[in-house]
N, C-alpha and C positions, 0 to 999 in steps of 0.2 A: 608741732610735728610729733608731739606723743599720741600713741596711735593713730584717730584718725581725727586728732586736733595738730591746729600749728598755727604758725603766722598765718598763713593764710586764714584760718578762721579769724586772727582778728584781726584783719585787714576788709575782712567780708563783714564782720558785726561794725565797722565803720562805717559801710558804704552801701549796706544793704538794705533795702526797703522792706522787703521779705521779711528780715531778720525786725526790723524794728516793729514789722505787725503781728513777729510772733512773743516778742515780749508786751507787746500790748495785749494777747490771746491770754498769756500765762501771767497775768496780774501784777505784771513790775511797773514802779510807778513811770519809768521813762524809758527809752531807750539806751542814755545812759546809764542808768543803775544797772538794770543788763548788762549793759560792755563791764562796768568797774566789779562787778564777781571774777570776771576774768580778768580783767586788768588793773594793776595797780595802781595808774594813774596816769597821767601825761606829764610830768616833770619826771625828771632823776631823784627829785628831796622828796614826793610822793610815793615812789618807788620804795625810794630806802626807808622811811618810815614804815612802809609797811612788810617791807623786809626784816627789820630789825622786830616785828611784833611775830615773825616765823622763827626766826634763830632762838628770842625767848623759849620757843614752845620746842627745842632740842632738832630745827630743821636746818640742813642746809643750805644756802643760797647760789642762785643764777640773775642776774639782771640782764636782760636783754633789750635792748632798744628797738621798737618794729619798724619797721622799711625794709626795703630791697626795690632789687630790676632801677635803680638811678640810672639816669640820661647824659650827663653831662662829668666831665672830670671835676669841676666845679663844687658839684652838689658829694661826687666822692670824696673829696677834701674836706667838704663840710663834713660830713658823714666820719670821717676819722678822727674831726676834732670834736665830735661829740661823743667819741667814745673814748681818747685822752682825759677829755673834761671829766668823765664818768669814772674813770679809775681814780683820777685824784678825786671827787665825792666821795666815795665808799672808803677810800681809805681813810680821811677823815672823818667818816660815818664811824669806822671802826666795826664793821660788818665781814662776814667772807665775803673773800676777796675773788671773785668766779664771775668771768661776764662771758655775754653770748654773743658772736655778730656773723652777717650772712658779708658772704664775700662779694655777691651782687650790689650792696650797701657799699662797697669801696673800691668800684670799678672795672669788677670782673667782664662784665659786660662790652668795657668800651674798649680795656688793656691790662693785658694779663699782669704785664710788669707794673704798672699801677698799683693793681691790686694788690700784690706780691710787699709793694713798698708802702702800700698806707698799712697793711697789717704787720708790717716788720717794724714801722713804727708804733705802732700798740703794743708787738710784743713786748720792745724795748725796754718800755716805760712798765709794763706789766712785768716784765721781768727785776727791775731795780725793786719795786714794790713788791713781789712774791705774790704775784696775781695768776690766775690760769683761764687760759683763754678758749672759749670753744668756737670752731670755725664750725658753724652748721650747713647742712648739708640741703641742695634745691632739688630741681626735677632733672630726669634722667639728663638732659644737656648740658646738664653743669654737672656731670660728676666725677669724669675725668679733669675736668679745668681743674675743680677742687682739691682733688686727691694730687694733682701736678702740682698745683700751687702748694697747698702742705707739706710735700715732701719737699719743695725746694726752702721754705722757711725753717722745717727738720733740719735740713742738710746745714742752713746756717749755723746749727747751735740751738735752735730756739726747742727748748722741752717742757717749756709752758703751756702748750698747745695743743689741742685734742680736734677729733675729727666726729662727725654723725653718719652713721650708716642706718640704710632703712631696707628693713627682711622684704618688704613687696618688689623691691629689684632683683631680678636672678643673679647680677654679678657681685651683691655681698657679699654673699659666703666667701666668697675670694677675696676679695678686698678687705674679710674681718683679719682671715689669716695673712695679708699681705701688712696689713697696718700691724698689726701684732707683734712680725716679725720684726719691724722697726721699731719696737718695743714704746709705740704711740697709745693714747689713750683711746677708748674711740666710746661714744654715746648711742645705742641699738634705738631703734626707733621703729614702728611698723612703716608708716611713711603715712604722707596724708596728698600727695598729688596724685592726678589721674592720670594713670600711664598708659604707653600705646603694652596690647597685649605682645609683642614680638619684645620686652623688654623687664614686662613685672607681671606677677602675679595677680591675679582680678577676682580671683574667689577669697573670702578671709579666712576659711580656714586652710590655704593654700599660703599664704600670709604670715597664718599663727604657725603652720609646722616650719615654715622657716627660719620665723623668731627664736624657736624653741633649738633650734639646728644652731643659730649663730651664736645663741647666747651660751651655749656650752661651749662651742670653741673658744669666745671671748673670756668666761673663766677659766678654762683651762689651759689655754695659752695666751692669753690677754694680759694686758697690766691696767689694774683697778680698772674695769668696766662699767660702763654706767647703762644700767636694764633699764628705760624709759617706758614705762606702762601705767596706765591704769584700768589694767586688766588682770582680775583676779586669778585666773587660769596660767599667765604667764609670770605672775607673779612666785605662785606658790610652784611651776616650773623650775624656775631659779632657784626658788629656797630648797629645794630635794635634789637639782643636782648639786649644788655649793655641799651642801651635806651629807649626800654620798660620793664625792669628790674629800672630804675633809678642808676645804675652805674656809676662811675664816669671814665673819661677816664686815669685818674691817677691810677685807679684798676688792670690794667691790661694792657699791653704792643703785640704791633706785633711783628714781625721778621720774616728779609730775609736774601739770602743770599747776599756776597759781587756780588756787578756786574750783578746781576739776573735782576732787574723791578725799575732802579732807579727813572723812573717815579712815580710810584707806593709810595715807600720808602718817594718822598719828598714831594705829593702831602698829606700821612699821616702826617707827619711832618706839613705840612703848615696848616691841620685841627687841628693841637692841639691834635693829637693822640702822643704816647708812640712808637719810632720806633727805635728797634734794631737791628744792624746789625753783621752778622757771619763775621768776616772775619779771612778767612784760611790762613795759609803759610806752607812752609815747600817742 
C-alpha cells in the first residue's frame, strides 16, 4: 500500500496469469523468483531470515503476514493465532519488534466486536513484549469501521498501536489531524485501491499535492510519523519541510516496501534518516 503497491499487489502476483507472462516477458526464471523480489517467503523463519539480513544493513523492520476480506470467525481465530505465533518468533529472532495486520484478516468483516477482541489480544501479548502494532488501512468501506475500531482499542490503554491513512481519500486530511490529536501514530500512504471519484482523488498529481498537504500536518502536529513512499519528489518534500520546520530526523521515520527501491532505502539509511521496511510473507 506504499504508493501504488500493497497487498493487493501481492495477492495479484499470486493469482495472476498476466503477472506470471509478464515475468516470463522480462526474463525471470519462474514466476516464483518474481513474487520472492517482493516477498520474503511463505513462512515466518523465511521472513525473519531475511529480515534479520535488512537490520544488518542499518534498516528497520515490519513483518506482515498477507491475507484479508476472511469468511468465517473460524479462519479469524486462525488468523490471530498466527499472528501471536509471530510475535513470539521474532522475539526469539531477536529482530525489531513491529508487525503489520489488516483488520479484515480478524473479522472485521463478519463482527466488529470480534475483531476489536482478536486484535486486543495481540495487543496484549505485543504489549508485555514491547512490540508495536500497525493496524493497516483497506478501501474506502472499511475506513470508519477502522478508525472506530482503533480508537476503541486507544481508549482501552493500548499505545502500541498505530493507524494507515492514504492521501487519494479526501477525508484524510481530517483524519491525519484527528488521529494526531489522540496523539496516535499514523503510516501516510498514497493508497493503492480504486476508488469511486465522489470519495478520492483519480488524478496523481491530485494524489501527490495531498501527500505533501498531510505529511506536513503529520510532522508538525503528529507523533513519529511514518512517510510511506518510494517516490523521490515526496521524499525530498518531507526532507525540506522537517528542515525548515527544525525537526529532527529521529521524529519521524520513511518506509518502503521489501524489494521495491533498494537504492533509495540505503541511500536514506546512509543520510542518517529513519528507514523502515515492509517485509511480506505468506
Amino acid at each position: 500500500m506504499l504508493d501504488a503497491l500493497s497487498k493487493s499487489f501481492f495477492h495479484a502476483l499470486a493469482r495472476s496469469k498476466s503477472i506470471e507472462r509478464m515475468a516470463s516477458r522480462i526474463g525471470m526464471a519462474t514466476p516464483t523468483s518474481f513474487g520472492r523480489r517482493f516477498i520474503a517467503g511463505e513462512s515466518a523463519e523465511e521472513a525473519i531470515e531475511a529480515a534479520k539480513a535488512l537490520q544488518a544493513r542499518g534498516m528497520l523492520l515490519t513483518l506482515d503476514q498477507l491475507g484479508e476480506s476472511i469468511t468465517t470467525l473460524a479462519e479469524a481465530e486462525a488468523a490471530t493465532r498466527v499472528y501471536l505465533a509471530l510475535i513470539e518468533k521474532i522475539r526469539a529472532a531477536g529482530i525489531d519488534r513491529n508487525i503489520s495486520l489488516k483488520p479484515t484478516q480478524l473479522g472485521l468483516d463478519i463482527d466488529p466486536q470480534v475483531c476489536i477482541a482478536n486484535i486486543t489480544r495481540i495487543l496484549e501479548l505485543a504489549t508485555q513484549h514491547e512490540f508495536f502494532v500497525r493496524i493497516d488501512m483497506e478501501n474506502t468501506p472499511y475506513i470508519q469501521k477502522t478508525l472506530d475500531m482503533f480508537s476503541a482499542v486507544w481508549a482501552q490503554g493500548y499505545r502500541n498501536a498505530g493507524v494507515v491513512l492514504q492521501s487519494a481519500v479526501f477525508r484524510s486530511e481530517e483524519d491525519a489531524r484527528a488521529v494526531s490529536r489522540m496523539g496516535a501514530r499514523v503510516r501516510l500512504v498514497k493508497g493503492a485501491y480504486k476508488e469511486p471519484a465522489a470519495l478520492a482523488h483519480q488524478a496523481k498529481a491530485d494524489v501527490d499535492a495531498a501527500f505533501v498537504r498531510i505529511l506536513k500536518v503529520l510532522l508538525a502536529e503528529g507523533t513519529y510519523p511514518a512517510i510511506a513512499t518510494h517516490d523521490p519528489k515526496m521524499l525530498e518534500a518531507t526532507k525540506a519541510f522537517a528542515a525548515e520546520k527544525g525537526i529532527p530526523k529521529n521524529a519521524y521515520e520513511f518506509q518502503m516496501l521489501y524489494g521495491i527501491r533498494r537504492d533509495l532505502e540505503q541511500q536514506l539509511v546512509a543520510d542518517g534518516y529513519r528507514m523502515r521496511i515492509y517485509v511480506p510473507f505468506g
